[in-house]
C-alpha positions in Angstrom: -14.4 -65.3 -66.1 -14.8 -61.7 -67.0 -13.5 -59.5 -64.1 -13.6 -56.1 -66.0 -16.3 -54.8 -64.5 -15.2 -55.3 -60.3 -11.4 -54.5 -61.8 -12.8 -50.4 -62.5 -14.6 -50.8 -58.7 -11.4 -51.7 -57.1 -9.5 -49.0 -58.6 -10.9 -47.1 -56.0 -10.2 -49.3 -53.3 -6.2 -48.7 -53.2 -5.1 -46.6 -50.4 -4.4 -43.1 -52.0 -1.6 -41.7 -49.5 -1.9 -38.3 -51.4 -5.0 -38.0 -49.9 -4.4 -39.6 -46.0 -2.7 -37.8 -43.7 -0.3 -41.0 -42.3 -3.1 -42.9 -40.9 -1.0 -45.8 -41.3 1.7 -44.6 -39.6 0.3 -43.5 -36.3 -3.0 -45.8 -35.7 -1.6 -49.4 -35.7 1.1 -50.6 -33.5 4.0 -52.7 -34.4 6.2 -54.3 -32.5 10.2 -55.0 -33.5 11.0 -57.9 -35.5 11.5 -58.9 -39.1 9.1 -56.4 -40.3 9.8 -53.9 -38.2 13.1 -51.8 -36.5 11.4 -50.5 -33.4 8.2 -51.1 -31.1 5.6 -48.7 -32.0 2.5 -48.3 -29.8 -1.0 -47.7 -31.0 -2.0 -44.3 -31.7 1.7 -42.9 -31.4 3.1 -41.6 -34.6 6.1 -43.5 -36.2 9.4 -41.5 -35.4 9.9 -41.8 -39.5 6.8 -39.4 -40.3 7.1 -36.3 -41.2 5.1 -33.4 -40.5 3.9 -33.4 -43.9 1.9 -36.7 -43.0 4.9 -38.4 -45.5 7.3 -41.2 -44.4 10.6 -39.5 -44.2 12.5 -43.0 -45.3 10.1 -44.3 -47.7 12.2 -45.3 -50.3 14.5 -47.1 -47.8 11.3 -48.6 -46.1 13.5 -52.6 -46.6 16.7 -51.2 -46.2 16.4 -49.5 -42.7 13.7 -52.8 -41.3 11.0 -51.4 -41.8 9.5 -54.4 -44.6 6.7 -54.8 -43.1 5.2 -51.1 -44.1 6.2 -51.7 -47.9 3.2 -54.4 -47.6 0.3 -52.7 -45.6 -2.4 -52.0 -47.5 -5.4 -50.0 -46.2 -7.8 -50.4 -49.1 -8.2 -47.2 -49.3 -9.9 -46.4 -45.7 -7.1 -43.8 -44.8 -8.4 -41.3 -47.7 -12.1 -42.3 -46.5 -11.1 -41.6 -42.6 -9.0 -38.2 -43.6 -11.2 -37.0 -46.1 -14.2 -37.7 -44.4 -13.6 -35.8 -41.6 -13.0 -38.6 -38.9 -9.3 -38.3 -38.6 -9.7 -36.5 -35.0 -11.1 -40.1 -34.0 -8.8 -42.1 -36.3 -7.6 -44.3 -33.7 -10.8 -45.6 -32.9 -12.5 -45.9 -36.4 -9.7 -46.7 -38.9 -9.1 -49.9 -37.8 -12.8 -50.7 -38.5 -12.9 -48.9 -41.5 -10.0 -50.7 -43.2 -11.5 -54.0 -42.2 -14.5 -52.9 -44.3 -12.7 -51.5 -47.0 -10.9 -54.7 -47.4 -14.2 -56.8 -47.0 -15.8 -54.6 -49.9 -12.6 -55.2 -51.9 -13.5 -58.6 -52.0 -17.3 -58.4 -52.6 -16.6 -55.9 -55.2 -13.8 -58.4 -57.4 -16.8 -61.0 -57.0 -19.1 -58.9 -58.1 -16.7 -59.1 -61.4 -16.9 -62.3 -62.2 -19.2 -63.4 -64.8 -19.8 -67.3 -63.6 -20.7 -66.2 -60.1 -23.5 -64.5 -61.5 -26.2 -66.5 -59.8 -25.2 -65.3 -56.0 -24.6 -61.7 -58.0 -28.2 -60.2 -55.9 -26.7 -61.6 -52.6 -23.0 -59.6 -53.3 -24.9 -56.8 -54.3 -26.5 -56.8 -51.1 -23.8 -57.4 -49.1 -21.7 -54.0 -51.1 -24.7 -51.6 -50.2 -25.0 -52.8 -46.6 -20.5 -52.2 -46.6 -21.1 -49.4 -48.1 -23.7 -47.9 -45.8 -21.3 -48.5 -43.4 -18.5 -46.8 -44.4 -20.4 -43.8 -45.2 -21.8 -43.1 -41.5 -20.6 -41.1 -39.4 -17.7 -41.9 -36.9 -20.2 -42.8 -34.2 -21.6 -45.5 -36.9 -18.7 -47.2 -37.8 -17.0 -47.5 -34.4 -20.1 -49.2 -33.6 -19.5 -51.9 -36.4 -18.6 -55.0 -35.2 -16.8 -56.5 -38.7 -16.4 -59.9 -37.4 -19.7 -60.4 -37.1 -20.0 -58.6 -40.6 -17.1 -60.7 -42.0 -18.9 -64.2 -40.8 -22.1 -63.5 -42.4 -20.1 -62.4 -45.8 -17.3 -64.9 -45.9 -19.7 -68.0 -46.8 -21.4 -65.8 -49.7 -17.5 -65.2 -50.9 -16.6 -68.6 -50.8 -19.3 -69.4 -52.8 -18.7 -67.0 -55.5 -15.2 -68.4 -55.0 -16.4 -72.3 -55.7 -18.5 -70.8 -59.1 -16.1 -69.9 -60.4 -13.6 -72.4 -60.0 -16.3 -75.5 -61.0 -17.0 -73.3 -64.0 -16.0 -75.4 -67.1 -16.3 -78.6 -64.9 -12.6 -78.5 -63.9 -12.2 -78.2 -60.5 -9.1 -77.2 -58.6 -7.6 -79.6 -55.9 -8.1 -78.1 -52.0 -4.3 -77.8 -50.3 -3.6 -78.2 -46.5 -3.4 -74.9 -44.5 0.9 -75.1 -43.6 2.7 -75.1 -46.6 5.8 -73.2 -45.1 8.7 -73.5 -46.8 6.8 -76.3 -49.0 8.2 -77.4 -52.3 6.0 -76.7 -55.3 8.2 -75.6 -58.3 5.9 -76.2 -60.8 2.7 -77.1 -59.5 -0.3 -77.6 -61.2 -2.2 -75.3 -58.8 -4.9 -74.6 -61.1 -8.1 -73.2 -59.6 -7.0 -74.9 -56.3 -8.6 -73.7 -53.0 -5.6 -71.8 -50.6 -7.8 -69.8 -48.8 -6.0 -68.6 -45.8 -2.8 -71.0 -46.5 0.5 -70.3 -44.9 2.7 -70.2 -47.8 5.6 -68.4 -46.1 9.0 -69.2 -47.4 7.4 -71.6 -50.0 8.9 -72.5 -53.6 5.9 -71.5 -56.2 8.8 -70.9 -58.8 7.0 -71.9 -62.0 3.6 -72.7 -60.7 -0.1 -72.1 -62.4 -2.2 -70.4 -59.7 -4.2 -69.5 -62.8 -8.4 -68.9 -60.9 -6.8 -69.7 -57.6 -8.8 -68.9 -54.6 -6.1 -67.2 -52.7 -8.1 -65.0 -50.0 -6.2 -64.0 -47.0 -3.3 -66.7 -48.0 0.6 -65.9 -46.4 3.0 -65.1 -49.1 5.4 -63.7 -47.4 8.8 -63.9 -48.7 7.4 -66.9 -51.0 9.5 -66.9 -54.4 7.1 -66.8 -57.3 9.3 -66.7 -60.1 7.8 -67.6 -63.4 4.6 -68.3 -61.7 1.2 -67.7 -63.2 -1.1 -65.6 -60.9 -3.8 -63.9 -64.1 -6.8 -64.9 -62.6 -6.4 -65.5 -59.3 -9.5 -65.3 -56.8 -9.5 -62.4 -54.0 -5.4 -61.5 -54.9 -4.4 -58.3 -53.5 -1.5 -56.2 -54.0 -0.5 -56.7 -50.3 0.3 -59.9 -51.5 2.0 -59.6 -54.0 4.2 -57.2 -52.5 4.8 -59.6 -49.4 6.2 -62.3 -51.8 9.1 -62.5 -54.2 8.8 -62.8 -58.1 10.6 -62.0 -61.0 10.4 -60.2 -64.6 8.5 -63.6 -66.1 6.0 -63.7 -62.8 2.7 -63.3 -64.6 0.0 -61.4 -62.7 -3.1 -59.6 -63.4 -2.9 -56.6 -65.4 -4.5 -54.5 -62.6 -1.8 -55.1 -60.3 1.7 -53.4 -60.0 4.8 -55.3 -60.2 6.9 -54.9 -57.1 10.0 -53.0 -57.0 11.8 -55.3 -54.9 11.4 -58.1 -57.3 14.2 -59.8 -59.3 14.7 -58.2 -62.9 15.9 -61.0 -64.7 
């Protein structure tokens, strides 16, 4: 597998806060729990932003309960929305956009990979049509309906998904959706299908996720200590960041070790 090429692409698909103005912090609503310290309704700006458009506790985001913005990831659709000019209608199109900022994140990373080269016309159509998108204007993209985008695209990413993992011949084992809290300390998890798994809580310590398809899978608080994520299908950094690892958690060199995670 030779990602180099869609690992450039999504460089630019990374939510650039220098260049929002706290999209993420006004538009979505939240509501108090584990992730988050107070109710927030949509469109009302977090009592934590500034009026420089910066978070005012930002590096206490854990400490004062507020977890569950140290893992939101935009894909970059808060610089698009702000810098495009559409920020007067941000609560009505950012939602949209990030869902197709995230959608061309993945088409992009597929676009990458060298053994999915026979659907490689199909992604490419799918990135222009995303793209097209997210470069109309804010009447366009409030028009959007993304589910209906995301149902046409997911099939052509699972199968860029199943190309590469039945390159070579070996093929990955397909795990159940719950696996909260499971036990897999050193699993052979090798290009194993956990598309959309709930792997909350679970014990990965030590596991090869080496060219697993892990699109829209639940890491939170999952400890992946010593784990081996290089390769990994569809990771983001939002995931990453939801889980737990350590200083011998192996992950692909385009992504950026959490803070939070255990030094030793």
């Amino acid at each position: 597998m030779d990602g180099s090429g869609g690992r450039r692409a999504l460089a630019t698909l990374r939510a650039d806060c220098e260049r929002c103005a706290g999209l993420c912090c006004v538009v979505p609503a939240f509501a108090a729990s584990a992730d988050f310290a107070i109710d927030k309704p949509a469109g009302k700006a977090c009592p934590n932003l500034r009026a420089d458009h910066r978070c005012g506790i930002h590096a206490r985001l854990r400490e004062k309960g507020f977890a569950g913005c140290t893992v939101y990831d935009c894909f970059g659709a808060g610089q698009q929305v702000t810098q495009s000019g559409l920020a007067d209608r941000a609560v009505e199109v950012f939602p949209v956009m990030r869902d197709l900022h995230e959608l061309l994140y993945y088409v992009t990373e597929a676009l990458g990979w060298r053994a999915a080269e026979p659907v490689h016309g199909e992604l490419a159509g799918a990135a222009a049509e995303i793209e097209g998108l997210i470069g109309g204007d804010a009447d366009v993209v409030a028009k959007v309906d993304t589910g209906a985008l995301r149902a046409r695209t997911s099939p052509l990413l699972l199968r860029a998904g199943e190309l590469v993992r039945n390159h070579g011949g070996r093929v990955g084992r397909k795990m159940k959706m719950d696996l909260m809290g499971a036990k897999l300390r050193g699993a052979d998890l090798r290009r194993a299908t956990l598309r959309g798994a709930y792997l909350i809580g679970a014990d990965l310590r030590g596991a090869d996720l080496r060219e697993a398809d892990v699109i829209g899978a639940d890491f939170r608080n999952a400890d992946l200590g010593g784990a081996d994520l290089r390769g990994c299908l569809f990771l983001t950094q939002s995931q990453l960041d939801a889980a737990r690892g350590d200083a011998a958690t192996r992950i692909p060199a385009a992504f950026t070790r959490p803070g939070h995670w255990r030094q030793r």
